[in-house]
SEROMI-824832 format. One record per residue (C-alpha): residue in one letter; residue number from 0; x, y, z. Coordinates in Angstrom, 2 decimals. Layout:
BEGIN
 residuo num      xx      yy      zz
       A NUM       X       Y       Z
...
***
This chain:
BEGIN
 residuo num      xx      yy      zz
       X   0    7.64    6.94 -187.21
       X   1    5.01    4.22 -187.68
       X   2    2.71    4.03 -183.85
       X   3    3.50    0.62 -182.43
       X   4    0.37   -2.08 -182.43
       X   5    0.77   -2.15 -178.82
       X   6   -0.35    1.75 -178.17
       X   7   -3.35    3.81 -178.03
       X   8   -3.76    5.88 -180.95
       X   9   -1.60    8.82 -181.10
       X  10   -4.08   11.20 -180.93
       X  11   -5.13    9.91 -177.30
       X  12   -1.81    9.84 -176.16
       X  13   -0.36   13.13 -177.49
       X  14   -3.48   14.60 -175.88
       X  15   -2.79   12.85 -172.70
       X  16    0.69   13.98 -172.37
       X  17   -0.29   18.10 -173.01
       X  18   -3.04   16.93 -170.12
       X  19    0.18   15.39 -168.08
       X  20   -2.47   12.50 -167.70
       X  21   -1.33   10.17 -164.90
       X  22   -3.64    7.32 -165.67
       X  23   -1.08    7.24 -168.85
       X  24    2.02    6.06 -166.49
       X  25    3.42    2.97 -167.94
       X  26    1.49    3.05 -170.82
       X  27    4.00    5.09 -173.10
       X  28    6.98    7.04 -173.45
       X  29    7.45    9.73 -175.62
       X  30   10.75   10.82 -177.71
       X  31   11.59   14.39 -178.84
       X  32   12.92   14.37 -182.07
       X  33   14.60   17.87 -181.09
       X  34   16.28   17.41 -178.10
       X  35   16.75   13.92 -178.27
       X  36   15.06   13.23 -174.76
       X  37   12.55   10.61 -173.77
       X  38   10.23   10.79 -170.83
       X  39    7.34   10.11 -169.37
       X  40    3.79   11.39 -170.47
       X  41    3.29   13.26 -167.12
       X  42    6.74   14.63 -167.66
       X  43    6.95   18.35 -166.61
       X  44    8.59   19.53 -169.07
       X  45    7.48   22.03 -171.85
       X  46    5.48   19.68 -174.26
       X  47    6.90   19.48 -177.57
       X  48    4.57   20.14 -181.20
       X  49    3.17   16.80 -182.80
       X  50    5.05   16.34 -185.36
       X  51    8.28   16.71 -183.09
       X  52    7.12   13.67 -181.14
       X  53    7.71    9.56 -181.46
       X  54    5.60    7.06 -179.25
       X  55    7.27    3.93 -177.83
       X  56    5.88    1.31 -175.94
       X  57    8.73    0.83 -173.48
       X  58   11.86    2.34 -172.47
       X  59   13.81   -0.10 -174.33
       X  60   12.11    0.96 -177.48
       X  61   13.42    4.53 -177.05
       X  62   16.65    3.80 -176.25
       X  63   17.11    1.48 -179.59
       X  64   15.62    4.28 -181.09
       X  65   18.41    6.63 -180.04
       X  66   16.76    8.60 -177.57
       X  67   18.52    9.39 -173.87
       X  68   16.46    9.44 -170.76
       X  69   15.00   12.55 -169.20
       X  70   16.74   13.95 -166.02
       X  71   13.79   15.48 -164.78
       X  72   11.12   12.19 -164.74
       X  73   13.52    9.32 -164.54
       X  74   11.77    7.41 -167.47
       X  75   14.15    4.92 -166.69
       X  76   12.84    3.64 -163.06
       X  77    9.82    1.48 -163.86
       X  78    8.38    1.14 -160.16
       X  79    8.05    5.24 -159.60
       X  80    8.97    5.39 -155.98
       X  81    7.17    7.66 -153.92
       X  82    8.94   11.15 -152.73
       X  83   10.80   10.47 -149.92
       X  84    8.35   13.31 -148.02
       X  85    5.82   10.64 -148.66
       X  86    7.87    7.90 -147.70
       X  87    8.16    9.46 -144.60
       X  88    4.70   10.46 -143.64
       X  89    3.52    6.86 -144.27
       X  90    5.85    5.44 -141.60
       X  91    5.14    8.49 -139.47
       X  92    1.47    7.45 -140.13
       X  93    2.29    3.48 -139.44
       X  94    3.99    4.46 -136.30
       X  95    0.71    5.65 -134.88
       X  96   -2.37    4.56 -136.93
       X  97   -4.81    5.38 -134.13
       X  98   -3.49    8.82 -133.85
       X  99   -3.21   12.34 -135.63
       X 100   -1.00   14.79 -136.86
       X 101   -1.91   18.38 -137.14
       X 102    0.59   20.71 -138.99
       X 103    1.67   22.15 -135.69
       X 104    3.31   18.58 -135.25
       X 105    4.36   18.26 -138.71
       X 106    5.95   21.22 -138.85
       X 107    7.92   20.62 -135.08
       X 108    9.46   17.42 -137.53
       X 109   10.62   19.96 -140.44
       X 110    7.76   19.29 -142.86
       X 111    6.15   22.12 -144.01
       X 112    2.56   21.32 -143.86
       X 113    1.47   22.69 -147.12
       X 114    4.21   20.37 -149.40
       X 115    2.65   17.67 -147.29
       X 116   -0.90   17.93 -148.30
       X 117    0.07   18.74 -151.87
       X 118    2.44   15.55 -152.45
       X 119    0.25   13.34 -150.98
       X 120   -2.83   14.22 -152.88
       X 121   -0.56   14.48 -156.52
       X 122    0.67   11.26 -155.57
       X 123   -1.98    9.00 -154.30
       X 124   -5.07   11.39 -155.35
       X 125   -6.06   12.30 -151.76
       X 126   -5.27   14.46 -148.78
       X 127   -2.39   13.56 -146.17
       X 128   -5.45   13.73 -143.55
       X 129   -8.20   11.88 -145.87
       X 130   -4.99    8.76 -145.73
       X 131   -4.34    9.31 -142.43
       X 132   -8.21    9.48 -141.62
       X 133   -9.33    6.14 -143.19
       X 134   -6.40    4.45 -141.26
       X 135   -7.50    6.18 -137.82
       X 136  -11.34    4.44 -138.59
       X 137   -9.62    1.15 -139.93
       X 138   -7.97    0.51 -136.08
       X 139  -11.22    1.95 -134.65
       X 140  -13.34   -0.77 -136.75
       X 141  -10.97   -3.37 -135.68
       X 142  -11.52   -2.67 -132.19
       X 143  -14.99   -2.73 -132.34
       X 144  -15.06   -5.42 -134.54
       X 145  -12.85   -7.38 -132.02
       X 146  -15.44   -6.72 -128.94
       X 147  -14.33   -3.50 -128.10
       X 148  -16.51   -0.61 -126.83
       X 149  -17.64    2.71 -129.16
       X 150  -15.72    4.68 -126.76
       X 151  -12.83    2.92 -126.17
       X 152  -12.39    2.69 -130.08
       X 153  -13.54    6.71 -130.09
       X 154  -10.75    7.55 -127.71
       X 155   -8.30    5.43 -129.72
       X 156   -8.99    7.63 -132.94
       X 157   -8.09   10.88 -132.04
       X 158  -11.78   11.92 -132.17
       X 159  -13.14   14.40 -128.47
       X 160  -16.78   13.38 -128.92
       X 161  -18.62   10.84 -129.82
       X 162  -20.98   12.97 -132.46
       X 163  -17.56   13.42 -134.09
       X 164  -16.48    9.98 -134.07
       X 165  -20.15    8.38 -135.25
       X 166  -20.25   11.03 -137.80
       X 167  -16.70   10.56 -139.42
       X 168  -16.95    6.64 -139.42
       X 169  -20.41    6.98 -140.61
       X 170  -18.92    9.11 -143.82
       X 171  -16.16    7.03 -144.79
       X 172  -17.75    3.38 -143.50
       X 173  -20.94    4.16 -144.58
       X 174  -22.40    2.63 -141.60
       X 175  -22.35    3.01 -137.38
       X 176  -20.07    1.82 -135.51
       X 177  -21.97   -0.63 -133.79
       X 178  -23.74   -2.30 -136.95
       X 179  -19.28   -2.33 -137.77
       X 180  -19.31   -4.81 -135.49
       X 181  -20.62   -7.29 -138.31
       X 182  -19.38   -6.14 -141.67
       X 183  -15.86   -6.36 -142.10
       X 184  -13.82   -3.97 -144.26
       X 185  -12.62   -4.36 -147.75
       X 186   -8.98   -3.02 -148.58
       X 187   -7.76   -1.65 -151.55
       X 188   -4.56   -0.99 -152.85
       X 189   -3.39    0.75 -156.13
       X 190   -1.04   -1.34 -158.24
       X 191    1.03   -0.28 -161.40
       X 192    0.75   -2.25 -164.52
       X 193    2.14   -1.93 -168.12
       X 194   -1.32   -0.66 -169.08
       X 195   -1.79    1.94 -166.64
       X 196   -2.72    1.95 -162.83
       X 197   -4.76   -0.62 -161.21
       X 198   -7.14   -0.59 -158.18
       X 199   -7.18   -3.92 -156.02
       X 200  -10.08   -4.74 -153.54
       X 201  -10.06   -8.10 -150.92
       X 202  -11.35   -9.95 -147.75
       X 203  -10.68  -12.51 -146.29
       X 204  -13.03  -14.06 -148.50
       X 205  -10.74  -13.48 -151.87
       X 206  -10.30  -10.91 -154.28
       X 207  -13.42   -8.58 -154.83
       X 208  -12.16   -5.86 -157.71
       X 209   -9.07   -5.65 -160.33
       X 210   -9.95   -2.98 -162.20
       X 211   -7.76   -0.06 -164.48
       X 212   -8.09    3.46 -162.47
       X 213   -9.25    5.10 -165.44
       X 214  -12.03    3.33 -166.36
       X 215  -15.74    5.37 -165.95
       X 216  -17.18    2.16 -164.52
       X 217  -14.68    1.57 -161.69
       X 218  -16.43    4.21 -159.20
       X 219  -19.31    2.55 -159.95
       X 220  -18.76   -0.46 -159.18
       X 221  -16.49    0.25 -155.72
       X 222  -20.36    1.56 -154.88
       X 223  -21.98   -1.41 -155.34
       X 224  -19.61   -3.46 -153.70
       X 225  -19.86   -0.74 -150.51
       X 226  -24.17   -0.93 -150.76
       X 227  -24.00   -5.01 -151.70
       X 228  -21.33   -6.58 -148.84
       X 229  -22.76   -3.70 -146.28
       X 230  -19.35   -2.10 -145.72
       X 231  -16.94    0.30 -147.04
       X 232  -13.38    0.45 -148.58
       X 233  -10.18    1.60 -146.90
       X 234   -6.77    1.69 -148.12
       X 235   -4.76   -1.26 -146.29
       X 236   -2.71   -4.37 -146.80
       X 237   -3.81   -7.51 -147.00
       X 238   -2.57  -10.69 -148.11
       X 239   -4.45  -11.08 -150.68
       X 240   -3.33   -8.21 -152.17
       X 241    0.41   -8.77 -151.51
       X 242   -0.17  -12.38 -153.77
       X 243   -1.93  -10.36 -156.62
       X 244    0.50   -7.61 -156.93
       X 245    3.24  -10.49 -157.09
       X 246    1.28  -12.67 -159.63
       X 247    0.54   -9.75 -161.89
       X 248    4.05   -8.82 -162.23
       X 249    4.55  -12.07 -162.95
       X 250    1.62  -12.29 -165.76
       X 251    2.94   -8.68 -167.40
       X 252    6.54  -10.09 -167.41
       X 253    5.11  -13.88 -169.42
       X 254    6.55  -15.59 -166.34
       X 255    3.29  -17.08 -165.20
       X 256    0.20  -16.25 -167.45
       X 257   -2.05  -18.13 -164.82
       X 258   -3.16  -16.90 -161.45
       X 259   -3.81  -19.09 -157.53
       X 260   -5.59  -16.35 -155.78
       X 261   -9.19  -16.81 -154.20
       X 262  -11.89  -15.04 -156.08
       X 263  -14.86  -13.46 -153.67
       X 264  -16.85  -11.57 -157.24
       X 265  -20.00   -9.86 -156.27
       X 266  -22.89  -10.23 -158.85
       X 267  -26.26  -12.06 -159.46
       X 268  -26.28  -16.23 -160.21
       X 269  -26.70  -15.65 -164.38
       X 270  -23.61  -13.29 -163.94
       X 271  -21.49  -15.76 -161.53
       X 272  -22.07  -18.73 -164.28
       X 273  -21.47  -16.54 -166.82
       X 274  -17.95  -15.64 -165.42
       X 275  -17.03  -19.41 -164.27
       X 276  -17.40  -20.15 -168.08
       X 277  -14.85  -17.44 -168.87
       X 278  -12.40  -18.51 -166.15
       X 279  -12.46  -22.37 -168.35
       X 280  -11.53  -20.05 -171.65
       X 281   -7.20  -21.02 -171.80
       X 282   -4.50  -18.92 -171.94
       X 283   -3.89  -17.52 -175.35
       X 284   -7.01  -18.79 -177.31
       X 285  -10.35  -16.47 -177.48
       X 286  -14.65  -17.56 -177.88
       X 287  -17.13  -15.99 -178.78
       X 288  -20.70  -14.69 -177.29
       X 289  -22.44  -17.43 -179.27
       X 290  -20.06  -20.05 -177.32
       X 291  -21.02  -17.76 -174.55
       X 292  -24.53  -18.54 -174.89
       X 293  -24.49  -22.69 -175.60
       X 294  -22.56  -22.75 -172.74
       X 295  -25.14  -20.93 -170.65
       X 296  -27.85  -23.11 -172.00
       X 297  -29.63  -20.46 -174.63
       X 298  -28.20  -20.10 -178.26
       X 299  -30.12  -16.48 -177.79
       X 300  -28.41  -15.09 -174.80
       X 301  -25.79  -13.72 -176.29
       X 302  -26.88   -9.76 -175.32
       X 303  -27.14  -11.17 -171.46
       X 304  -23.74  -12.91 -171.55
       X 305  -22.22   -9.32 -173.18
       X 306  -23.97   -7.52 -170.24
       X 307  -22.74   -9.97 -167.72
       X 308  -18.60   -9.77 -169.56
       X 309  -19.26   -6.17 -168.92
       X 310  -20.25   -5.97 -165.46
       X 311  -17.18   -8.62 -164.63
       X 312  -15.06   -6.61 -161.80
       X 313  -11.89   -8.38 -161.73
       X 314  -10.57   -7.88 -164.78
       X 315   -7.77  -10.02 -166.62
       X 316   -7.76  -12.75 -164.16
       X 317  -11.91  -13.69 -164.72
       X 318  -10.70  -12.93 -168.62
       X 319  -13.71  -11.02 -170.39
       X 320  -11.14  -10.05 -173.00
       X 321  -10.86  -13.47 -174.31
       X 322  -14.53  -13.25 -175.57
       X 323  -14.81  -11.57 -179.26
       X 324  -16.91  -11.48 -182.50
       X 325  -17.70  -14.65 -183.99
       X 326  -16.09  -13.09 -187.26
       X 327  -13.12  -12.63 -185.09
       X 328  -13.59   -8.59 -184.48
       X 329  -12.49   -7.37 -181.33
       X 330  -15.44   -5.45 -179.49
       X 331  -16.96   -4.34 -176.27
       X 332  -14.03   -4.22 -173.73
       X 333  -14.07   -1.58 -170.66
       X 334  -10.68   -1.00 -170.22
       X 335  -10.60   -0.04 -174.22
       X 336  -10.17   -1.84 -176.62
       X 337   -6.53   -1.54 -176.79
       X 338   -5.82   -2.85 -173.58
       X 339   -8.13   -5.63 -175.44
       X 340   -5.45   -6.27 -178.05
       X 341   -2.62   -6.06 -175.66
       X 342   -3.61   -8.56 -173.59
       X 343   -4.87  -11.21 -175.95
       X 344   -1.26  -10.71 -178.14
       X 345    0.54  -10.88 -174.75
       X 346   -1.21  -14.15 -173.50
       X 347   -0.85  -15.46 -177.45
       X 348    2.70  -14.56 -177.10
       X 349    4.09  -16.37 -173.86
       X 350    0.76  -19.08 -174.04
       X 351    3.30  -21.86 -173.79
       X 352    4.49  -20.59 -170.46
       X 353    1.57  -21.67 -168.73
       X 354   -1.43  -23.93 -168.84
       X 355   -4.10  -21.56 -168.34
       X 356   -5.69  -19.41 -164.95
       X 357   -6.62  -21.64 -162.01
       X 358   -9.08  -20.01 -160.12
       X 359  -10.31  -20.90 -156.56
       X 360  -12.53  -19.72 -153.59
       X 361  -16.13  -19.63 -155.35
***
C-alpha cells in the first residue's frame, strides 16, 4: 500500500511503533494485514514484521480499508481518556491542592500506591507526587503572591519546616518565596492534536508557548521563558488555555482556520517584528525569506529572519510554516517538515473557511 502524503515516512513510523513512541498518538494508525486489526502506534500488542503492516492517517482510513479496531487500545476513541485511577487521583488532588497524600492514605482509599505512581508518570510523564507537588507550591505562590506570609503559605503546603518549604519552591519555582511575591506563574497544559501532543504555556498577559512535545527545542525554550519572565512553569488551568484548546480543535477540524487569543511571545525587537510580519501572511497562501527580508527593511536579512522563524515559540498560530523557498521548496521547519506539509495542505484545503489569523495582545 502506497504511504499517504499526509504521514511521516514509514521508516519513522514503523520504528516508532516497535519503540511504542507516545509522541506518535494521533499521528497514525497502523493495520495488520494478518489479523486484520488496526491500532494505535503505542498499542501493546506484539508488533507485527514490516511488510505485514499498512499506515493510515486516520481511523476512517482503516476502516475503508477493511481493517476492525483493536480491543486492546481503542483506536477508535480520539480524545484518549485518562484511566479512571487517574481520574480519580486528580479530583482527590483538586479536593485538597494545599495538601498531601502519602501511600499510607492512598492505600486506606483502595489504591495501591505503586499502580498510582506508575499510571501517572506513563500517562502524563511525571510522578503522582511531582503533580501533586507543583500544585501544593502553585496555592502556596498564590498566597504569597496575594499578601500572605512565608509561613502561613508553608503551613498551607504540607511542608514541617521552613528549610523544606524554601528549598522545594526554590527547585520547582526557581526562585524564593518572597521574590514570588512579584513574578507570577506561567501554566501549562498538554493538548492533543492530529500531529502529535502539544504543550501550552499562558498569563494573564496571553499565550507564551504552543509548541509539539517532541520537538528537541521545546525544553529549551520552556528555560528561557523560566530565566527571561523570572518565574517558573506549573501545570494549571487557565483561561487562556481553555480558549486555545477550543480554537485548535476548531483549526484541526477546518471549522475556523483563524485564531482570537492574546499573544504574550518572549523574544528580542528584530524577532517580535519579524513574527508580526508572519502573523499578516493569510490563511492558505505561503512567502518567502526574501519577502521576509523587504519586509524587515534589508533585501540581505534573509539568514536573520530564518533564525528569528526558528526561534518563534507559538507555533501554527504566529505561522512560521507559511514561509518557504523562493523556488517553492519546503525547508527549515522544527516540528519536521512533515508537520510543514500538513499544515500548509490543511490551511490550502479549508482556506475559504476563514479570512486569515487575527492576532491580539502585543
Amino acid at each position: 500500500m502506497k504511504t499517504p502524503q499526509l504521514l511521516p515516512p514509514t521508516e519513522t513510523m514503523y520504528r516508532a511503533l516497535v519503540k511504542r513512541d507516545p509522541s506518535f498518538e494521533g499521528i497514525f494508525y497502523i493495520g495488520v494485514r494478518t489479523t486484520g486489526i488496526f491500532c494505535r502506534p503505542t498499542c501493546s500488542a506484539k508488533k507485527p514484521a514490516r511488510e505485514n503492516v499498512d499506515f493510515f492517517a486516520t481511523s476512517s482510513d482503516a476502516l475503508e480499508n477493511g481493517y476492525r479496531p483493536c480491543l486492546r487500545c481503542h483506536p477508535l476513541d480520539p480524545n484518549a481518556h485518562p484511566p479512571k485511577l487517574i481520574e480519580r487521583l486528580r479530583a482527590e488532588v483538586e479536593r485538597a491542592p494545599g495538601g498531601r497524600l502519602t501511600d499510607k492514605e492512598l492505600a486506606a482509599l483502595s489504591i495501591d500506591p505503586s499502580t498510582a505512581r506508575r499510571q501517572f508518570k506513563r500517562h502524563y510523564g511525571m510522578t503522582f507526587q511531582a503533580y501533586y507537588r507543583a500544585r501544593r507550591m502553585g496555592v502556596a505562590l498564590s498566597q504569597v503572591r496575594q499578601g500572605g506570609r512565608v509561613d502561613q503559605a508553608r503551613n498551607g503546603s504540607g511542608f514541617e519546616s521552613d528549610s523544606g518549604f524554601r528549598e522545594a519552591f526554590a527547585k520547582i519555582f526557581g526562585e524564593s518565596p518572597i521574590n514570588a511575591k512579584t513574578h507570577a506563574p506561567l501554566f501549562a497544559e498538554r493538548i492533543d492534536s492530529p500531529l502529535g501532543p502539544m504543550i501550552a504555556v499562558a498569563d494573564d498577559q496571553g499565550l507564551r508557548l504552543l509548541e509539539f512535545i517532541d520537538r528537541r527545542a521545546t525544553e529549551r525554550e520552556l528555560s528561557i521563558l523560566r530565566k527571561r519572565l523570572r518565574t517558573n512553569i506549573v501545570p494549571g488551568k487557565h483561561r487562556h488555555l481553555e480558549s486555545l484548546r477550543s480554537q485548535l480543535g476548531d483549526y484541526f477540524a477546518g471549522k475556523k482556520l483563524e485564531f482570537e487569543i492574546p499573544l504574550a511571545p518572549v523574544g528580542s525587537p528584530f524577532q517580535l517584528r519579524a513574527w508580526k510580519i508572519l502573523e499578516s501572511i493569510p490563511v492558505g497562501e505561503t512567502r518567502s525569506y526574501s519577502w521576509m527580508a523587504k519586509r524587515l527593511g534589508d533585501e540581505n536579512a534573509r539568514r536573520a529572519v530564518g533564525r528569528a522563524n526558528g526561534t518563534n515559540m507559538i507555533c501554527i498560530i504566529i505561522p512560521c510554516h507559511r514561509v518557504i523557498r523562493a523556488d517553492g521548496t519546503l525547508c527549515g521547519y522544527g516540528g519536521g517538515l512533515w508537520r510543514k506539509k500538513w499544515l500548509l495542505e490543511h490551511e490550502r484545503r479549508y482556506a475559504g473557511a476563514g479570512k486569515g489569523a487575527v492576532i491580539s495582545g502585543w
